[in-house]
Structure formats: structure tokens, C-alpha cells
N, C-alpha and C positions, 0 to 999 in steps of 0.2 A: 504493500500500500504506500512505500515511502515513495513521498514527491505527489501526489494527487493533488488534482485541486477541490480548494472546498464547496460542496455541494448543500444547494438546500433541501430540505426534504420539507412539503407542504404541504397544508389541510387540504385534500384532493376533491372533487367538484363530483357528487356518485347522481345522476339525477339534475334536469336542466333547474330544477326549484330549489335543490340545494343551496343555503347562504350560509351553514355553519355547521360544525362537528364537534364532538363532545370525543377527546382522546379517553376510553374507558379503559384502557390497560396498557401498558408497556409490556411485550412481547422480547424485546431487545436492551441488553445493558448498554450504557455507556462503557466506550474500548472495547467493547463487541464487533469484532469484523462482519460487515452484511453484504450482499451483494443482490444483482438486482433480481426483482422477482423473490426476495425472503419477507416473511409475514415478521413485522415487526411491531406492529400494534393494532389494538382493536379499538375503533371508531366508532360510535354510537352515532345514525341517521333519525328522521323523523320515522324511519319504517324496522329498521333494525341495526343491529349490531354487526359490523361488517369488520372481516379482518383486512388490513393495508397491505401492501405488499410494494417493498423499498423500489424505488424506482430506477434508485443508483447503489453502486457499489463502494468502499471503502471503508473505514470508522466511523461506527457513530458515536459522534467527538462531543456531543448536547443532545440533551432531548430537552429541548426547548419548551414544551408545552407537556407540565404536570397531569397526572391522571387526573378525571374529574372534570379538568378545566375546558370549556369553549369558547373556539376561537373561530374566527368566519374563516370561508375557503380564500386559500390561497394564502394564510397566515406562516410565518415559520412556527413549524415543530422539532424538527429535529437538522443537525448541519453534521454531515459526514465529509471527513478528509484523512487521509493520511495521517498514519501513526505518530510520524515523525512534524508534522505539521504545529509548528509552537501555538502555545493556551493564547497568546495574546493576540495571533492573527485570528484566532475563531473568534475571541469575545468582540474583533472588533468586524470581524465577520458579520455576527448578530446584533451589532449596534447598527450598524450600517444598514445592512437589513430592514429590521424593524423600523425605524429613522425614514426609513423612504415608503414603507407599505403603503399603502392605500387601498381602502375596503372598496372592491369593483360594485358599482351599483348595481342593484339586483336587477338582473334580467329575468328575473321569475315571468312578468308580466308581460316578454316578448317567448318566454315556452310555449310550445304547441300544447293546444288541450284537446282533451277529449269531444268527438263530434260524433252528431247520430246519421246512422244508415238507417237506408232501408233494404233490409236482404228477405227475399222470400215471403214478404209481408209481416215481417218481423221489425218493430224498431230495436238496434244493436248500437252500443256505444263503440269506438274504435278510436287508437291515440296514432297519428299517423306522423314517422320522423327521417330523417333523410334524404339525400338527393333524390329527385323524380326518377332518373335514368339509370337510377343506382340499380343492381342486382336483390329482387325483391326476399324480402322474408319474413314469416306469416310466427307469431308468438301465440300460444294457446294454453292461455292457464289451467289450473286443474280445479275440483271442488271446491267452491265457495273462495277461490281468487278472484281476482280482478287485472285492469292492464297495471297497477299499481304494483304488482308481482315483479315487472318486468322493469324494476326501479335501477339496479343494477346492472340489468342486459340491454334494453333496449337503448339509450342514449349512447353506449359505446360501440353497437353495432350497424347504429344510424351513422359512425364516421365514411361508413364505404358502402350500405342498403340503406335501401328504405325497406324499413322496417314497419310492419304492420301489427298490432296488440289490441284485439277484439275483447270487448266484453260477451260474454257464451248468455243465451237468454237464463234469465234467471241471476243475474251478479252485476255488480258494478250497477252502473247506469241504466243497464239495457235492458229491456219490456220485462216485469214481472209476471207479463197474465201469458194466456194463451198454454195449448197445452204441452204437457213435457215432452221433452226429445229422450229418446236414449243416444247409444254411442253412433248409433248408423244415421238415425236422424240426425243427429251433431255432425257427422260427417258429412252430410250432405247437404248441409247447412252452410260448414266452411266451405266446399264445395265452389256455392252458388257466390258467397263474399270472396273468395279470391277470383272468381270472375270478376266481380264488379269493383276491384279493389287493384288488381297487378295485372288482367289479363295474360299471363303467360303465368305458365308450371315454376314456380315458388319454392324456397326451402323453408318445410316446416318444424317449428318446433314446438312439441307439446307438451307438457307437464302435468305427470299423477294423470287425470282423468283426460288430460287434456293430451297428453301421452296415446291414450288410446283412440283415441281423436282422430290425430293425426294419424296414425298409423291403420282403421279404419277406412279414412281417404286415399290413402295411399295403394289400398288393395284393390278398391273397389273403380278409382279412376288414378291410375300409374300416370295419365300423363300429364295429370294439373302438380306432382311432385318433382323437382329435383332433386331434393338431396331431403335428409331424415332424422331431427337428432331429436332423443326419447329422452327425457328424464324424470326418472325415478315414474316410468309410466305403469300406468293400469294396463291391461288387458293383456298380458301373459300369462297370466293365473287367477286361478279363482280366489284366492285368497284376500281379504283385506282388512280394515281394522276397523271395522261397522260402528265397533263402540267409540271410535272417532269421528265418525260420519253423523252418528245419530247423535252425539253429544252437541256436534256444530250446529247442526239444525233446530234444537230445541234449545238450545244456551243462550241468553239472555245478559246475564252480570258479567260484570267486569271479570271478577275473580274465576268464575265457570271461562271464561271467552280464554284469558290468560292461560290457565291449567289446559285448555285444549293445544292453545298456539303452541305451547312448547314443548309439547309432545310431537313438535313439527321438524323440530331441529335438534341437533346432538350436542349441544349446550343451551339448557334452558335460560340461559341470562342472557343470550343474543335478540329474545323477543323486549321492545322497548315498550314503553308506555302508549308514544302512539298508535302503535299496530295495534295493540289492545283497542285503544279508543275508533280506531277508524273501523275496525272490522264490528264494535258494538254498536253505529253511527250505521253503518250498512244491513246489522240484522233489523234494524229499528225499521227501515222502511218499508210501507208498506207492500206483501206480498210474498217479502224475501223468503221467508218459515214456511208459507204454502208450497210455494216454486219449488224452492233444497228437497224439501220435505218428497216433493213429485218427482224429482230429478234421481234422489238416492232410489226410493221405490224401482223406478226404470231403470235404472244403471246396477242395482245390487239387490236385487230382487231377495228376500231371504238371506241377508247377511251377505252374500256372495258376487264376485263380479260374472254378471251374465253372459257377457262374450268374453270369451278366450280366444287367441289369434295368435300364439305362440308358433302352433304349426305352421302358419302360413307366411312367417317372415323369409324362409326361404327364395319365396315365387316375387319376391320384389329384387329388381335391376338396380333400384337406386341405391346409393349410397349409404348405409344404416349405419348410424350410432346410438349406443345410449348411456348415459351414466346416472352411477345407482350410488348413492351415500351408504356405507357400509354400516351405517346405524339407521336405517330405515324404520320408524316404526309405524308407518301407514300401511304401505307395498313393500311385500317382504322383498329384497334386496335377491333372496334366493330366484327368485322370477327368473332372474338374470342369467342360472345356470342353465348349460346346454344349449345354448344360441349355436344358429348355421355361423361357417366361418365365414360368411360372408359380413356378418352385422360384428361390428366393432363393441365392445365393452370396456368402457371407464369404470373402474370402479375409486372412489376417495373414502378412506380411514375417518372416523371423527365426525363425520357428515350426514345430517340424515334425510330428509324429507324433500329439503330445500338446497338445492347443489349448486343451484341459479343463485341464492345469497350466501351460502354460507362457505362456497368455495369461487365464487363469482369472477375471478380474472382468470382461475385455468378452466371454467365452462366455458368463458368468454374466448376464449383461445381457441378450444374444442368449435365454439358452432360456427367463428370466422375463418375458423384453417380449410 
């Protein structure tokens, strides 16, 4: 490391509304050699607990921002340099520094927001970001998500697509009435909105139910698909965790909503405050408990997922990935054994439900490679 120059290391921007981060843990000492791409601290969002991952390599010579504390994006947190780098160039490093910041005014108010379709005589909310001509890609949340899932992926994958992130009927914004789809109706639902959305075969990505979603579509018309990536999806097994499906749907309080979310992830402390409060803000309105309520019915009839398609991922051409957090506790993670060698499998240690936040720059890697 001797001779490097000194590097800042910054409150990083996860989401165009982002204006600040709460640094929740120090993952890395000071005099800790890091390099880039090492998870070095954990960052508290308005939606979750997301881990950092160093951008540069060398010493980290400060950690500039105490656990606990926030500071708006783009603030110094930490300055890595060289071992050999004397204490008085870094302090004057981070006077320097700081001295010149300047808090960028929020451009929250110039973020894309969500807008309503109309698919199939359905109104569907959809957050749409990206160049026009960019290479399209279709986001499909899972049970009782929303495009708000896609907090982490979709703004980093809008640098090179456009990127598409549907609310599924029944969540988020989009129609509470009308009757339930199951997976095939779902399928051919997205179907009809990436026609009226990218016109050309699309790379989809589905999650949990939205998982099977996607890969539903993908069998039944191959050629609205390009490429396939599954995380932590339904529909390879019958198995799932009904008493997390029915608890979501009936759960009300704070404290019930919380005990469910964090059965989402394989550290319960990643779930924050607002995720509690946004997903309790979303059962409130009216429909949401009828709709879940008709959707699990259709989709897991007697505790169980109704279609299984495990066999049939052989007979798809297209590209398959999927990746399964090794602590799953929705869809068993086992799903995932005995795949044709044609479909790719990820699996992450530590991870569970949610592989889109809780491992978020190497899925982000995974669906842009």
C-alpha cells in the first residue's frame, strides 16, 4: 500500500430519493487493509439496512463518521491511503475535505415516480428509469412487495437499461379489486405489459413469487424472454412457509408486521423502522387483506405452491440464472438442488429471502453481467 494516494470513501446515493444514511456498524478497523468491492460497513436507508462495499482499495486510515451518526450522501466517512502515508497529510486531508462539502440539493423532486397503466383492463402502477434505447429489463417482485423492493437494483441498473418495476394487481398502487390471478394469469399479464411497455423480448427478473412469474412466461411464450434471473423464486417446489404468507395477510400492528419482515432476511436488525411503517401504511389501504388474502388462496392452495415447473426448466434456450440466500426461510433454498446444467446457480452464505438487499452489488453484478 506504500505510496497510494488518499482516497475518500462517501455516504453513497442507494435510490434517486436518497439524501442521507445513518452509518449503523463499522465492519472494518482503522489500519485494516481493504480493497475494493470489501463490505466494510452497514448503512441504515429509509427501507433497510444495506451493507457498503469499499469502493477503493488501500488503508483505512479514518473512519470518519461514528456508528449511529447521519450524514447526507456524499458526506466523508471514511479516507483510505497508504500505510506509510503520515497522520498529518490525512487530518489535513479531512479538513480540507469537509471545508469544501457542500450538501447537493435534493433532487428527490426531479426522481421518476411511479405512473398508472393500463394492461389488460387492469389499472397497474409501474416506476419506469433509464435511457429509452437502453436494452430493456422487466423487475417482478414477489408476495406483498412492491416497485419499492427494487430500491437497490433498479436505479443502478437504469445506468445502461431501462429498467421496468410493475406493481402485480393486488400491491403497491395498482387496482385492488377485480379478481385474483394465479401464476399463469400473472404470466400473462406481464405478458401483455411488456408488450405495451418495451415491445421486444426483455430480460426478466422475478422474485419469490415473482420468480415464478417470470419463469411461467418464459415457458409458455420463449420469445417475449431474453435472458432469466430467479431469485430466491417460487415455483420449483411445493414447499413454502404458508405461516409467513398467512401471517402477512392478516397482520395489522406494527410489532406483528416487524416479526414477519424479519423472518425475510438472515439478520433481523437489517429490517428499519420505515419498512415496518411503509408496508403497515400499505396493509391499511383499502382492499389490500381481501386481494393477499385471494392471491395466497390461488397461488398456494392448501398450504402448498400449486404449480411446480422445476421439470420444465430444461426446455428453455434462454439464459437461466438464479440465486438463493443460503438462509432462506420463505422458499426452501433446497428448491435449488438438481437444476439442468444449463441454468446457473448462485448461491450467498448469510443471506436469506432478500438477495436483491441484503447482498445487493454482487446480485447487481449477477443481472448486469
Amino acid at each position: 500500500m506504500s505510496g497510494a494516494a488518499i482516497q475518500a470513501i462517501t455516504m453513497p446515493k442507494w435510490g434517486l430519493a436518497m439524501e442521507e444514511g445513518k452509518v449503523s456498524a463499522w465492519m472494518a478497523e482503522e489500519g485494516a487493509a481493504i480493497a475494493g468491492g470489501d463490505e466494510i460497513l452497514e448503512i441504515e436507508t429509509t427501507k433497510i439496512t444495506n451493507v457498503f462495499e469499499s469502493p477503493v482499495a488501500g488503508v483505512l486510515r479514518r473512519r470518519v463518521v461514528g456508528e449511529g451518526e447521519t450524514v447526507p450522501v456524499g458526506a466523508l466517512i471514511g479516507v483510505a491511503a497508504g500505510a506509510d502515508t503520515p497522520d498529518a497529510e490525512i487530518e489535513a486531508f479531512i479538513t480540507d475535505f469537509q471545508a469544501n462539502f457542500v450538501v447537493e440539493a435534493s433532487d428527490a423532486a426531479a426522481a421518476p415516480e411511479p405512473e398508472m397503466i393500463t394492461v389488460a383492463g387492469r389499472q397497474l402502477s409501474h416506476l419506469v428509469m433509464g435511457p429509452e434505447d437502453a436494452p430493456p429489463v422487466i423487475l417482478v417482485h414477489g408476495f406483498g412487495g412492491d416497485t419499492e423492493s427494487w430500491l437497490f437494483t433498479q436505479p443502478v441498473l437504469a445506468e445502461d437499461h431501462r429498467v421496468f418495476a410493475l406493481d402485480l394487481p393486488g400491491h403497491g398502487r395498482s387496482e385492488k379489486t377485480g379478481a385474483a390471478l394465479d401464476v399463469a394469469g400473472m404470466a400473462a399479464l406481464l405478458a401483455d405489459y411488456l408488450d405495451a411497455v418495451a415491445g421486444s423480448a426483455a430480460h426478466i427478473v422475478g422474485h419469490s413469487l415473482g420468480g415464478a412469474i417470470a419463469l411461467k412466461l418464459a415457458l409458455d411464450q420463449p420469445a417475449k424472454v431474453k435472458r432469466l434471473t430467479l431469485l430466491s423464486p417460487a415455483g420449483l417446489g411445493a414447499e413454502v412457509n404458508i405461516d409467513y404468507i398467512d401471517g402477512f395477510v392478516q397482520a395489522e400492528r406494527r410489532k406483528e408486521i416487524k416479526t414477519l419482515l424479519q423472518q425475510l432476511v438472515a439478520d433481523p436488525s437489517l429490517v428499519s423502522r420505515d419498512m415496518v411503517d411503509k408496508v403497515q401504511k400499505y396493509k391499511r389501504l383499502d382492499g389490500t387483506t381481501a386481494a393477499l388474502r385471494a392471491l395466497a388462496e390461488a397461488v398456494f392452495p392448501g398450504g402448498r405452491q400449486a404449480l411446480v415447473m422445476k421439470d420444465k426448466l430444461a426446455e428453455l434456450s434462454v439464459p437461466v440464472q438464479i440465486v438463493w440466500g443460503s438462509d432462506d426461510a420463505i422458499v426452501p433454498p433446497s428448491h435449488g438442488d438438481g437444476l439442468p446444467a444449463s441454468v446457473t446457480l448462485h448461491r450467498f452464505d448469510k443471506v436469506g429471502h432478500l438477495p436483491h438487499m441484503e447482498a445487493s452489488g454482487d446480485v447487481n453484478r449477477l443481472i448486469a453481467g
